[in-house]
PDB file as gemmi writes it, atoms N, CA and C in Angstrom:
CRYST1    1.000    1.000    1.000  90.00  90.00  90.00 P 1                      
ATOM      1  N   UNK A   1     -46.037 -22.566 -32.257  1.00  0.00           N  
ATOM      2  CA  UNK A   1     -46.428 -22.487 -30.870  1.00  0.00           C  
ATOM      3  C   UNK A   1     -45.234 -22.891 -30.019  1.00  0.00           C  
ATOM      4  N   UNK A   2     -45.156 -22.159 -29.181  1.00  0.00           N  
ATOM      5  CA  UNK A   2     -43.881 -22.355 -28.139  1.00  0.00           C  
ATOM      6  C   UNK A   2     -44.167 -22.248 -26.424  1.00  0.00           C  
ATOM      7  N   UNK A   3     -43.847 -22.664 -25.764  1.00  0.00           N  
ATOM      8  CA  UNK A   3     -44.046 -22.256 -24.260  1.00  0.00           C  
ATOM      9  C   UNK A   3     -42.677 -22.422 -23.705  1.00  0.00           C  
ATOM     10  N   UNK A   4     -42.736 -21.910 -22.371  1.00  0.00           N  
ATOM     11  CA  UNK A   4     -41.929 -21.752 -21.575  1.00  0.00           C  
ATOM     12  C   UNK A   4     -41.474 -21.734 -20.245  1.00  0.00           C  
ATOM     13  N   UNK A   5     -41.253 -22.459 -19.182  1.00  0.00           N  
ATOM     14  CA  UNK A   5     -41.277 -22.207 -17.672  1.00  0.00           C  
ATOM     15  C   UNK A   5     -39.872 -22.218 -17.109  1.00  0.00           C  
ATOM     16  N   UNK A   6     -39.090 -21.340 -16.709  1.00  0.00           N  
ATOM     17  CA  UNK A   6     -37.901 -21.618 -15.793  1.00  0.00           C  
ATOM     18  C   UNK A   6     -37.096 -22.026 -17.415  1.00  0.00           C  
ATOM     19  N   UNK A   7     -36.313 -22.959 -16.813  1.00  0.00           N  
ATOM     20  CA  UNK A   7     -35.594 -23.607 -18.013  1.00  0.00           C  
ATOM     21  C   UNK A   7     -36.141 -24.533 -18.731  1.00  0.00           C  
ATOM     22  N   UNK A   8     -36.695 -24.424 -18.479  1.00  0.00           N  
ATOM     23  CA  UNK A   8     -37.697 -25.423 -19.959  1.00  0.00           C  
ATOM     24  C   UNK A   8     -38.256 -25.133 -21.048  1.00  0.00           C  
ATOM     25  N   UNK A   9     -38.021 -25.340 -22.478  1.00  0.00           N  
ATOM     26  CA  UNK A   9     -38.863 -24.647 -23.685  1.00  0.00           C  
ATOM     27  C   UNK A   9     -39.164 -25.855 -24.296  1.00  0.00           C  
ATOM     28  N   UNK A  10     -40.830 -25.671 -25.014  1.00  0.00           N  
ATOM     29  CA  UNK A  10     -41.127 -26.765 -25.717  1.00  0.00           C  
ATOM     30  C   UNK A  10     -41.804 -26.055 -26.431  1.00  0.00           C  
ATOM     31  N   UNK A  11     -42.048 -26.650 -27.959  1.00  0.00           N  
ATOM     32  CA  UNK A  11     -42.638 -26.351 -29.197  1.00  0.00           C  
ATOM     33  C   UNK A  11     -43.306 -27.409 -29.879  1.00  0.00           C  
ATOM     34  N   UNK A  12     -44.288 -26.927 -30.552  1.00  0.00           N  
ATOM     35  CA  UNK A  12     -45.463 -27.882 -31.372  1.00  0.00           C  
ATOM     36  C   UNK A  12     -44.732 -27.626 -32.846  1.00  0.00           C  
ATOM     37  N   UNK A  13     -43.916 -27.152 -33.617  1.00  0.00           N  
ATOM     38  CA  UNK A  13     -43.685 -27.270 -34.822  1.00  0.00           C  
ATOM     39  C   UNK A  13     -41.678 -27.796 -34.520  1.00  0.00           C  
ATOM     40  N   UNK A  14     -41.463 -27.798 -35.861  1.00  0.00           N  
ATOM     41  CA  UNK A  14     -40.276 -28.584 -36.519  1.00  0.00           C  
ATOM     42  C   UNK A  14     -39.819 -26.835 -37.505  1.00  0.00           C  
ATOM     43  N   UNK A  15     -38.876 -25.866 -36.605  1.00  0.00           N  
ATOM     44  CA  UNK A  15     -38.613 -25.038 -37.517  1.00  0.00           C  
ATOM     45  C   UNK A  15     -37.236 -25.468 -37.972  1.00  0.00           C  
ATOM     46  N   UNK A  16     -36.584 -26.031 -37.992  1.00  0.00           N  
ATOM     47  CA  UNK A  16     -35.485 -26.484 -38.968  1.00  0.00           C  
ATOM     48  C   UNK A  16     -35.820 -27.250 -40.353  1.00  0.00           C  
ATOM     49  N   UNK A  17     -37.565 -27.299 -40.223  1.00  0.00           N  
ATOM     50  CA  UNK A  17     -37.682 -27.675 -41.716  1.00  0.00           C  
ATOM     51  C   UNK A  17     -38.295 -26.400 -42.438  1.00  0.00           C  
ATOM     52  N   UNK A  18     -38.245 -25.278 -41.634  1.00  0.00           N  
ATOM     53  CA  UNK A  18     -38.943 -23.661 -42.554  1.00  0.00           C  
ATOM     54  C   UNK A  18     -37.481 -23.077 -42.714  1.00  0.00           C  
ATOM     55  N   UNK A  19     -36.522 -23.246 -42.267  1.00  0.00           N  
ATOM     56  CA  UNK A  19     -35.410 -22.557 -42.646  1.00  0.00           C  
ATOM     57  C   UNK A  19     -35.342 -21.527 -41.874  1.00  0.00           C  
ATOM     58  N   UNK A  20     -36.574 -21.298 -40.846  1.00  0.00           N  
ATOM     59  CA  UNK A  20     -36.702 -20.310 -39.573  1.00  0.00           C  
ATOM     60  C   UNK A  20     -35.479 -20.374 -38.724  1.00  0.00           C  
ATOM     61  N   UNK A  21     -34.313 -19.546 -38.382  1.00  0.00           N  
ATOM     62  CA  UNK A  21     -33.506 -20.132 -36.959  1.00  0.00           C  
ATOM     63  C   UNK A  21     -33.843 -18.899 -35.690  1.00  0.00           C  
ATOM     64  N   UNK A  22     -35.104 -18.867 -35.559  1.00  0.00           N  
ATOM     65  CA  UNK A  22     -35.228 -17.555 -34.363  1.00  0.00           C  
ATOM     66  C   UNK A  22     -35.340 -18.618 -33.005  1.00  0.00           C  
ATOM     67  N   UNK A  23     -36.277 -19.993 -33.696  1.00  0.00           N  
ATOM     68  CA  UNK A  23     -36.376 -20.631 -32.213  1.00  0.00           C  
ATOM     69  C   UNK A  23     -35.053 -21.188 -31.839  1.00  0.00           C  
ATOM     70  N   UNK A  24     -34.271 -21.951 -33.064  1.00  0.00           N  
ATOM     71  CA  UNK A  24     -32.703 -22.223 -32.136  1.00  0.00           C  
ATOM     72  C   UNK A  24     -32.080 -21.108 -31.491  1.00  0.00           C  
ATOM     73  N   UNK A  25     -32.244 -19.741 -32.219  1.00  0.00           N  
ATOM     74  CA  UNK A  25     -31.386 -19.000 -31.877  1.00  0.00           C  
ATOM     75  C   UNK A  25     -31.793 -18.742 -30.128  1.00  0.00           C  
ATOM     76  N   UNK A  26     -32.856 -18.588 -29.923  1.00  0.00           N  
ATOM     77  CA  UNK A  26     -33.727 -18.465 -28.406  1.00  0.00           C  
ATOM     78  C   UNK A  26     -33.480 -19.573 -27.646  1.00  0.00           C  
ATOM     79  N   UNK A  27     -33.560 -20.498 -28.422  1.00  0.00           N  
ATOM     80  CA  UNK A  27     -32.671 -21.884 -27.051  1.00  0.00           C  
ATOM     81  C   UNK A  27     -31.196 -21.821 -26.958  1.00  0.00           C  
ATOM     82  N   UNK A  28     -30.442 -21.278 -27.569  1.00  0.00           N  
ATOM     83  CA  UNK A  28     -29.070 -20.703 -26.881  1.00  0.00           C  
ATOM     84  C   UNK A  28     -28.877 -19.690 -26.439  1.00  0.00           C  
ATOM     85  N   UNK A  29     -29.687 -19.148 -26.542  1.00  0.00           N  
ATOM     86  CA  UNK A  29     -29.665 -17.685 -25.436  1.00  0.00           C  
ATOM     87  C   UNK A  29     -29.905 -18.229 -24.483  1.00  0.00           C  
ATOM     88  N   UNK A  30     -30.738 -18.653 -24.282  1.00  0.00           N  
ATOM     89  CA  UNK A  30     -31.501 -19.331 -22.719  1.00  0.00           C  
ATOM     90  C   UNK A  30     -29.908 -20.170 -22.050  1.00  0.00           C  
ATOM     91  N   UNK A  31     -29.858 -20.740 -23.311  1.00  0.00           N  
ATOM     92  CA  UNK A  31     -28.982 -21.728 -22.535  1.00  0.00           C  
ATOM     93  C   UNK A  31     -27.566 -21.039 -21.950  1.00  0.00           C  
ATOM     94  N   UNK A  32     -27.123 -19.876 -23.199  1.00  0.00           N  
ATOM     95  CA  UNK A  32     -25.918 -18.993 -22.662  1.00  0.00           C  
ATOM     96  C   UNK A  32     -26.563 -17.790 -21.510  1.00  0.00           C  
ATOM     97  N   UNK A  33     -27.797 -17.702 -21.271  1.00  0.00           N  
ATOM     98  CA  UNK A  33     -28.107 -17.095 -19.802  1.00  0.00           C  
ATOM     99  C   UNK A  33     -27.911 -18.173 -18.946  1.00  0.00           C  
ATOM    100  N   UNK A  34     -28.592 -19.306 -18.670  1.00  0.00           N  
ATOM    101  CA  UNK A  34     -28.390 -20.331 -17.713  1.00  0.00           C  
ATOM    102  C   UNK A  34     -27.328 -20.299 -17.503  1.00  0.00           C  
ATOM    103  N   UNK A  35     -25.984 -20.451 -18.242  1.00  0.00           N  
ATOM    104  CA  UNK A  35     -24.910 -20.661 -18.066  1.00  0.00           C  
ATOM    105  C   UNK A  35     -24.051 -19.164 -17.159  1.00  0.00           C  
ATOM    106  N   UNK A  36     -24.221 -18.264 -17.552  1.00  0.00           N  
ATOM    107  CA  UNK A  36     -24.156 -17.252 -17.247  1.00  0.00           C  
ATOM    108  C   UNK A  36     -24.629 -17.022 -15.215  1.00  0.00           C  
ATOM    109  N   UNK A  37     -25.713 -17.445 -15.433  1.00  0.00           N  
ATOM    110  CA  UNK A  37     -26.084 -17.156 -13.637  1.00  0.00           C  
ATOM    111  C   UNK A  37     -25.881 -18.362 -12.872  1.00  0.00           C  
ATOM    112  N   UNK A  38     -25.355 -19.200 -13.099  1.00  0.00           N  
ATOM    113  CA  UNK A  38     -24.397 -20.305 -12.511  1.00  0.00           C  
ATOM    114  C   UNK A  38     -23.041 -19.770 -12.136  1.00  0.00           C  
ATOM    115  N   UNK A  39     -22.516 -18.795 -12.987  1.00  0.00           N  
ATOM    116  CA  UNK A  39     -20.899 -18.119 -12.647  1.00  0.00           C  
ATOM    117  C   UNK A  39     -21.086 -17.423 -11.077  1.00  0.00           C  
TER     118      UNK A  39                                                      
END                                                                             
């Protein structure tokens, strides 16, 4: 489970213990967009 508002993401599970990396990979996107519309 994941949500989302503006810049904020929060999650109810621990995927660095499934070996899953889609949710890290989605919090650096976010974060390399944020960064991005600040330029």
């Amino acid at each position: 489970m994941a949500a989302k508002e503006k810049h904020m993401l929060v999650t109810s599970f621990h995927s660095e213990l499934t070996g899953d990396t889609r949710g890290h990979a989605y919090f650096l996107e976010m974060i390399s967009q944020s960064k991005k519309e600040k330029l």
